[in-house]
C-alpha positions as CSV (number, residue, x, y, z in Angstrom):
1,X,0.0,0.0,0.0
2,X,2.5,2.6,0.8
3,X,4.7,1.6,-2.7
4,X,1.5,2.5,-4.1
5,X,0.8,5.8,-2.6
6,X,4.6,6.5,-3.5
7,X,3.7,5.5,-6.9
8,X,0.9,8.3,-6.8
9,X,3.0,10.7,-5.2
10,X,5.8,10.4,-8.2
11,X,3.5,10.7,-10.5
12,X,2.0,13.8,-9.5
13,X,5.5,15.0,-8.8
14,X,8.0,13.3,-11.4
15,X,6.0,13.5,-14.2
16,X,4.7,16.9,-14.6
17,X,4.3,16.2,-18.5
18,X,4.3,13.4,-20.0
19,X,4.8,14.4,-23.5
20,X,5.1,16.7,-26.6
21,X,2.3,16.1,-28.9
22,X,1.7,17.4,-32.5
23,X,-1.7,16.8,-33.8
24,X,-3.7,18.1,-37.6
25,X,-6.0,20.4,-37.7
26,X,-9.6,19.3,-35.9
27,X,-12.4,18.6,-38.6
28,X,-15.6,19.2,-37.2
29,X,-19.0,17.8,-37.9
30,X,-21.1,20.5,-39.2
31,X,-24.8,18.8,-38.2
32,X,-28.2,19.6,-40.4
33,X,-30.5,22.2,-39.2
34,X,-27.5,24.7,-38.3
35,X,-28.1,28.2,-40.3
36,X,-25.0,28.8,-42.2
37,X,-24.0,32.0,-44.1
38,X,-22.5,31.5,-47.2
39,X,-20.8,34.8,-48.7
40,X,-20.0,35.5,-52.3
41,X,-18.3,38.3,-54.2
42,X,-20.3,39.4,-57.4
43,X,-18.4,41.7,-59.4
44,X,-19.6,44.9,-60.9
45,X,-22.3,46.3,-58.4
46,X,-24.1,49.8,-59.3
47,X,-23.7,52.3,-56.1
48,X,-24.3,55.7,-56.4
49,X,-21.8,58.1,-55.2
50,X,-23.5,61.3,-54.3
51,X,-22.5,64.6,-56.3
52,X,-19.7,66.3,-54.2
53,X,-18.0,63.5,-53.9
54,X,-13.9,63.2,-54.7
55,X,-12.9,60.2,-57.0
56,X,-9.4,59.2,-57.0
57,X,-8.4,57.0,-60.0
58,X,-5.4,55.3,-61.0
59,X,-4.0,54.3,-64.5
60,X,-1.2,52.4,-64.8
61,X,0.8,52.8,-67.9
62,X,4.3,51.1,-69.3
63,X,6.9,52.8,-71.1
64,X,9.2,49.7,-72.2
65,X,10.4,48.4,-68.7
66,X,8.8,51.7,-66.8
67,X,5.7,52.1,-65.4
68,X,4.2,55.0,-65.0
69,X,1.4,55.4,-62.2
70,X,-1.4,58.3,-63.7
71,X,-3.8,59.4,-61.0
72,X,-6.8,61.5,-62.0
73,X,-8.8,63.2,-59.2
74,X,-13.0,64.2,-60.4
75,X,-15.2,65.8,-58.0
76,X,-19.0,64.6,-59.0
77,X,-20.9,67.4,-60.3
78,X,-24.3,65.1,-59.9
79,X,-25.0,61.6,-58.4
80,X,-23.2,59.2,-60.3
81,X,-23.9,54.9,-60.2
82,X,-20.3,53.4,-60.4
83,X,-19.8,49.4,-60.7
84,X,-18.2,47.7,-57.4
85,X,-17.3,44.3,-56.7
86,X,-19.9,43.3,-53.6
87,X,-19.9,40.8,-51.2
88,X,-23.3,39.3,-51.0
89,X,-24.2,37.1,-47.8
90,X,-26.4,33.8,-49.1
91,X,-28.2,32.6,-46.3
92,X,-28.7,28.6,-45.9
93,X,-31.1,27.2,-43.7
94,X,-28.6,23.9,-43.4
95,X,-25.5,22.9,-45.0
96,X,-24.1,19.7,-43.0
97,X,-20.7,18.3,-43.7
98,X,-17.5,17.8,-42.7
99,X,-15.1,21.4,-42.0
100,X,-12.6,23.1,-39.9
101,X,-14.0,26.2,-37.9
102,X,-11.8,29.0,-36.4
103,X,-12.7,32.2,-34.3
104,X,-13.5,35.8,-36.7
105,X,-11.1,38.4,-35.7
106,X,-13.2,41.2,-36.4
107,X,-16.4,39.6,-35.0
108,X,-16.5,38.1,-31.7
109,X,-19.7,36.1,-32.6
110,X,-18.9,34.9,-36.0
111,X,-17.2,31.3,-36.5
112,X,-15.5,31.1,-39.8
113,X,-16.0,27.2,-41.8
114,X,-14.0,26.0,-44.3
115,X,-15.8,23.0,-45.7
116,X,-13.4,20.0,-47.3
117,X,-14.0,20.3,-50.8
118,X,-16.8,18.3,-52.8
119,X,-15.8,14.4,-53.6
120,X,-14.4,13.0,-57.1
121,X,-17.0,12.0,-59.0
122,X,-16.7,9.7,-62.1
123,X,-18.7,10.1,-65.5
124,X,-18.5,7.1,-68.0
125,X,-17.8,7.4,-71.7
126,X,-21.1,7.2,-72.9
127,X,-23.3,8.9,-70.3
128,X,-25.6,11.6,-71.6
129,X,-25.6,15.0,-69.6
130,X,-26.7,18.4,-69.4
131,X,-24.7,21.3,-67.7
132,X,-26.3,24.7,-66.6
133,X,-24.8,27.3,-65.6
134,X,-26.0,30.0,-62.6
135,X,-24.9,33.3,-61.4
136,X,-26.1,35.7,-58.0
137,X,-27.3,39.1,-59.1
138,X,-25.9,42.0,-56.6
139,X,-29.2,41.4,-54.5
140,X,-28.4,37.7,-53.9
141,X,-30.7,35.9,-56.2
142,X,-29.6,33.3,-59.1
143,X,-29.6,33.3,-62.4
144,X,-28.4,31.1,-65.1
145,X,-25.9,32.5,-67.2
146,X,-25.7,30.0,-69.6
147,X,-27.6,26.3,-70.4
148,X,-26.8,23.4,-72.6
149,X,-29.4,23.1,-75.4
150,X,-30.0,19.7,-74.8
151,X,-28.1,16.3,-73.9
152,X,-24.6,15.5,-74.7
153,X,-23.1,12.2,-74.9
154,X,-19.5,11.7,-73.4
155,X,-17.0,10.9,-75.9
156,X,-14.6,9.4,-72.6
157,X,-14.9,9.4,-69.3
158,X,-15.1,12.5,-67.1
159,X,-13.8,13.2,-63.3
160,X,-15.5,16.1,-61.4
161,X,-15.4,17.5,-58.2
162,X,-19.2,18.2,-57.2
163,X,-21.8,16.4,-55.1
164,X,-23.8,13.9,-56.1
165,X,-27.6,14.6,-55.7
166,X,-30.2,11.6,-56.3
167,X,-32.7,12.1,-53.7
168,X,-35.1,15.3,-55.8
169,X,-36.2,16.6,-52.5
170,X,-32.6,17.8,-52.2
171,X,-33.3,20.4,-55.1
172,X,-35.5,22.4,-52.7
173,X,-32.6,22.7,-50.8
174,X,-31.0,26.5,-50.3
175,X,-27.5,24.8,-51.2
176,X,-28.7,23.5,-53.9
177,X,-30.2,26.9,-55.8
178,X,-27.1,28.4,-54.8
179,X,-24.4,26.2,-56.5
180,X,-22.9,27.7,-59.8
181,X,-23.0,24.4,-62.1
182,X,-25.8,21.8,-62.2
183,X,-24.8,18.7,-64.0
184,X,-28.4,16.4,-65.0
185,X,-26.7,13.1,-65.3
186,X,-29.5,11.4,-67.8
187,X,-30.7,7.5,-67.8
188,X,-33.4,6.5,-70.5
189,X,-34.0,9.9,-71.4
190,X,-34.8,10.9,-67.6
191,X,-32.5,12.5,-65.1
192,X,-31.0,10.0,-62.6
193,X,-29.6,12.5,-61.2
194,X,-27.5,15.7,-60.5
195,X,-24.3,16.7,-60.1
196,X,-23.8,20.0,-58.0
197,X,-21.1,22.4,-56.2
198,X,-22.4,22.0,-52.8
199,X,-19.5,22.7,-51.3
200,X,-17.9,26.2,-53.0
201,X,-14.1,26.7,-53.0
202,X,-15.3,30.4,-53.7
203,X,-17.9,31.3,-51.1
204,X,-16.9,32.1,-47.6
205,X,-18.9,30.4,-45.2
206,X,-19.8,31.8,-41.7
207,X,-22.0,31.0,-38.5
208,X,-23.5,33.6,-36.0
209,X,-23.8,32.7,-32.6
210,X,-26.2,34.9,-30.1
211,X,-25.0,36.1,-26.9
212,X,-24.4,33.1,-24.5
213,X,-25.3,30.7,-27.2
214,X,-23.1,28.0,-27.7
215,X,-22.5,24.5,-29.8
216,X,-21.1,21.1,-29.7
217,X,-20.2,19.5,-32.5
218,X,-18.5,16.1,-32.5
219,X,-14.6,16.9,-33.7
220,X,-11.6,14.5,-35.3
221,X,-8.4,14.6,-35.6
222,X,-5.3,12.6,-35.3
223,X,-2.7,12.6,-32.8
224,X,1.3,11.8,-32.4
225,X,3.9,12.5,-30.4
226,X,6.3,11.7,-27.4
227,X,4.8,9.7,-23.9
228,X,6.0,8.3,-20.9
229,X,4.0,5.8,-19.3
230,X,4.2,6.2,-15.7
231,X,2.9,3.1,-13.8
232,X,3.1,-0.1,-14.8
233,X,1.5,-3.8,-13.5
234,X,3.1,-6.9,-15.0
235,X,0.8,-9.9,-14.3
236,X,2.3,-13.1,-12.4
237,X,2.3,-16.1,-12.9
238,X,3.3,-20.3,-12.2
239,X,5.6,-22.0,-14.6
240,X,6.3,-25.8,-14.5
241,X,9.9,-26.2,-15.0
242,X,11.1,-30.0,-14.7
243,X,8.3,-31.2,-12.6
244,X,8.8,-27.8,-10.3
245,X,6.2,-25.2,-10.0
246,X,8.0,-21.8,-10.1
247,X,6.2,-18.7,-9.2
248,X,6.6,-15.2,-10.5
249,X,4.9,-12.8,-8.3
250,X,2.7,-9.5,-10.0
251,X,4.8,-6.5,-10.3
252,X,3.7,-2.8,-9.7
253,X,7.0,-0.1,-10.7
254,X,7.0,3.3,-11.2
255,X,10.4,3.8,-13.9
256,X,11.3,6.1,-16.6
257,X,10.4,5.2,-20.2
258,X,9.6,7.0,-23.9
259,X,8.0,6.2,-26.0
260,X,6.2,7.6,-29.4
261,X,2.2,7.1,-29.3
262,X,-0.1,7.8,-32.9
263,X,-4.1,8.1,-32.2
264,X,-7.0,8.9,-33.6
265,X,-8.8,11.5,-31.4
266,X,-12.7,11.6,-31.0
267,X,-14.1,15.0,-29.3
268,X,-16.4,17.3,-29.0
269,X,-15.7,21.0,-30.5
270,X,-17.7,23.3,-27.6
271,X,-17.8,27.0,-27.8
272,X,-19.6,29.8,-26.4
273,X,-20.6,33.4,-27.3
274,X,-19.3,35.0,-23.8
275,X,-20.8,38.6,-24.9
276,X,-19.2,38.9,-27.9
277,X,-16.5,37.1,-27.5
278,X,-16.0,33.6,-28.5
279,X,-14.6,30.9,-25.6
280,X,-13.7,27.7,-26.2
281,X,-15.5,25.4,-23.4
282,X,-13.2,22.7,-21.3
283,X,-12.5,19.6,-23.7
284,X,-14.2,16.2,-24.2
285,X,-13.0,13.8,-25.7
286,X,-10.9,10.3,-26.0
287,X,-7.6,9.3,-28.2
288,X,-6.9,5.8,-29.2
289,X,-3.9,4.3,-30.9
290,X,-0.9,2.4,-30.8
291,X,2.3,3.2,-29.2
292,X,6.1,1.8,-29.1
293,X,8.2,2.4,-26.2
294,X,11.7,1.7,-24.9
295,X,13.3,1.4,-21.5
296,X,15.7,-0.3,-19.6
297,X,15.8,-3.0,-16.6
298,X,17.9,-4.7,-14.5
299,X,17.8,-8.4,-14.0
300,X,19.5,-10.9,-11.3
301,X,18.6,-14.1,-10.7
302,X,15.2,-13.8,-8.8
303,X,14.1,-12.1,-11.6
304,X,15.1,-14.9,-14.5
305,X,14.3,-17.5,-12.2
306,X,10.9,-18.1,-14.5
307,X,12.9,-18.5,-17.5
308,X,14.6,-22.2,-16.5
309,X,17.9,-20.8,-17.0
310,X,18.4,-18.0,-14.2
311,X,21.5,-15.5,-13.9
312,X,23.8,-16.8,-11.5
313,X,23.4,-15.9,-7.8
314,X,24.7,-12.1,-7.2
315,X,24.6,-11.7,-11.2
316,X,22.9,-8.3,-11.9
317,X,22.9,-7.6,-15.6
318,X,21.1,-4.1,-17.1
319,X,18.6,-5.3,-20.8
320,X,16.9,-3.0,-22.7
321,X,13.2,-3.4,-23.3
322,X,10.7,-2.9,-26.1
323,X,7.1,-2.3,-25.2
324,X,4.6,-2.0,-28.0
325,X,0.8,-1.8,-27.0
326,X,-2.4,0.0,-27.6
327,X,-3.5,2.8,-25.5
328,X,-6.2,5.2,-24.6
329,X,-6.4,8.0,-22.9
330,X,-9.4,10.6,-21.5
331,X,-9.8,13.9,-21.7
332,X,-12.6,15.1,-18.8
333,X,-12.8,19.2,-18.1
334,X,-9.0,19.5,-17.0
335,X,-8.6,16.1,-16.1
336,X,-7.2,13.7,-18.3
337,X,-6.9,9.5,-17.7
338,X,-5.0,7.1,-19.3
339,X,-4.6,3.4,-19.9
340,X,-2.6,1.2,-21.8
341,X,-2.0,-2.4,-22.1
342,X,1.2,-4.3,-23.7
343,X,3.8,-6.6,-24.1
344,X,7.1,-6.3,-23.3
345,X,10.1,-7.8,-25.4
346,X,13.7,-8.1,-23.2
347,X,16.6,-7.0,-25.8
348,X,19.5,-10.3,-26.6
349,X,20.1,-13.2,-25.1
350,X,20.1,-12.5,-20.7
351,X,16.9,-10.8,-22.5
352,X,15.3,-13.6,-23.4
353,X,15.7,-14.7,-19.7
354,X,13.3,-12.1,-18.4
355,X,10.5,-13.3,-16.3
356,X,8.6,-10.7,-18.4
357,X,10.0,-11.0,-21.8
358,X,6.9,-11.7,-24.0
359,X,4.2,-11.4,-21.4
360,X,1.6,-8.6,-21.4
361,X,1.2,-5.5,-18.7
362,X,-1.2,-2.9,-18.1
363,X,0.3,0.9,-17.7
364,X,-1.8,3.3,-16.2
365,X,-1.8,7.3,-15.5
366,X,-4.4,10.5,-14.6
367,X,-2.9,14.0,-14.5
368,X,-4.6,17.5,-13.8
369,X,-4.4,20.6,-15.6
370,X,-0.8,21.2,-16.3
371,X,0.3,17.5,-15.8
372,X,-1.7,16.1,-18.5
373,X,-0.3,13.0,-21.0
374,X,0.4,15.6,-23.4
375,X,2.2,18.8,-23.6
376,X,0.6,21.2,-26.1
């Protein structure tokens, strides 16, 4: 009992960190029903600039490797309408999906989404289509720009990267009135279905959060780095060496060892609109993966006496040892919890001789705030 509260003690003590991680970016499961803003630019926007008004223009010009920079000043006699590029905010009742969300700078309630990209989609040689083309006037609404006359057949086969649409409710959808292409993807004369930029490398999309609202999305990522696994409990057991029973007790150490861990993380992504400011809320969440470690032990002859072939008596020899295993570890408000189970494989021949070479152990560790399994 009291090795154990030593144990404890070390590890609140010793091990102040047990690691440096290094992690990608979290992608975040946008779920439907959540408003999203998607915002365009559309170029060429009358505005009328009142008459009084100074206009500064400049006209660059190049005279063989010179340029020369004109700038004409014109103070409006009357109200004059001048053509601006606009950004024009598309609202969409839902647009779920996978994305990575960061904090606005210049809004303290605005989170900022950047959806992955549409899939690769596959057209066969032979597959008769239809392409229309839309635009957004200045005040937000579409408008096609330009249509296919009627089907085309492929002459080979055609990669795309849009959305594919086959359930027709789906084209009531805001998303779907707002995407620049439709593709109708044709089957006995009839459209199977469509083919659509759901996802738009060119629109900015955006969420508002009220004061005091917040979300929680569920959140990915994977993880890798350095660890240390503080405590460790080798299982005993009986071996029957030449009619003798021989009996190797359990083992509970506290020792030094690194090791590099890879995991895939499963979260929540919780954030709050603290008036008008964006907080992050204490993290959830749980990584799993595999890890390989390395550390070193000494061995005399109590502690090869399982192997038939003990050290001599008052032989104490040093081995290295590798630990592979799988591991999992909890992260609760500012708590965070591991466990790990694994084998452990004594280095050469005295190695070999280990009364734990090639038999499994379960590691264990739970850290608060600054002593957490991971240094960020």
């Amino acid at each position: 009992m009291k090795s154990f509260i030593l144990s404890l003690a070390l590890l609140a003590i010793v091990y102040p960190g047990f690691g440096q991680t290094y992690k990608t970016k979290d992608f975040v499961k946008i779920p439907q029903g959540v408003e999203i803003t998607k915002t365009i630019t559309v170029k060429n926007c009358d505005e009328v600039i009142k008459a009084g008004s100074v206009i500064t223009r400049e006209i660059k010009k190049k005279n063989g490797k010179e340029e020369v920079t004109i700038v004409k000043v014109d103070t409006l006699k009357i109200d004059t309408k001048l053509g601006f590029d606009k950004a024009v905010p598309l609202k969409l009742s839902s647009l779920p999906g996978k994305a990575n969300i960061s904090a606005s700078e210049k809004d303290g309630s605005t989170l900022l989404i950047n959806y992955y990209l549409n899939p690769e989609h596959t057209l066969d040689s032979g597959t008769n289509i239809r392409i229309v083309y839309y635009k957004i006037d200045c005040d937000g609404k579409p408008f096609i720009e330009k249509q296919e006359a009627r089907q085309r057949r492929l002459s080979q086969d055609t990669s795309v990267l849009l959305c594919k649409i086959s359930n027709k409710q789906d084209t009531a959808a805001d998303w779907f009135k707002y995407s620049d292409v439709v593709i109708e993807v044709y089957k006995n004369d009839m459209i199977d279905y469509y083919l659509i930029n759901k996802y738009d490398r060119n629109g900015s999309y955006s969420m508002q959060l009220d004061n005091r609202e917040y979300i929680s999305y569920t959140k990915r990522s994977m993880e890798f780095g350095a660890i240390t696994i503080p405590l460790k409990y080798r299982f005993g057991y009986t071996r029957d060496i030449d009619g003798n029973a021989v009996k190797v007790n359990n083992e509970f150490i506290a020792d030094a060892n690194l090791g590099l861990f890879a995991g895939y993380k499963l979260g929540r992504y919780r954030v709050r609109n603290d008036g008008g400011k964006l907080k992050d809320l204490s993290d959830l969440g749980a990584t799993i993966g595999v890890f390989a470690s390395l550390s070193s032990t000494s061995i005399d002859s109590l502690s090869t006496a399982g192997s038939g072939t003990p050290l001599k008596t008052g032989e104490k020899i040093s081995i290295g040892v590798f630990s592979p295993g799988l591991g999992i570890m909890l992260s609760i408000y500012n708590v965070q919890i591991g466990g790990f189970i694994g084998y452990d494989f004594g280095f050469g021949a005295n190695g070999g001789k280990w009364n734990f070479h090639k038999r499994p152990w379960l590691g264990f560790g739970v850290a608060y705030s600054l002593a957490s399994f991971w240094k960020s």
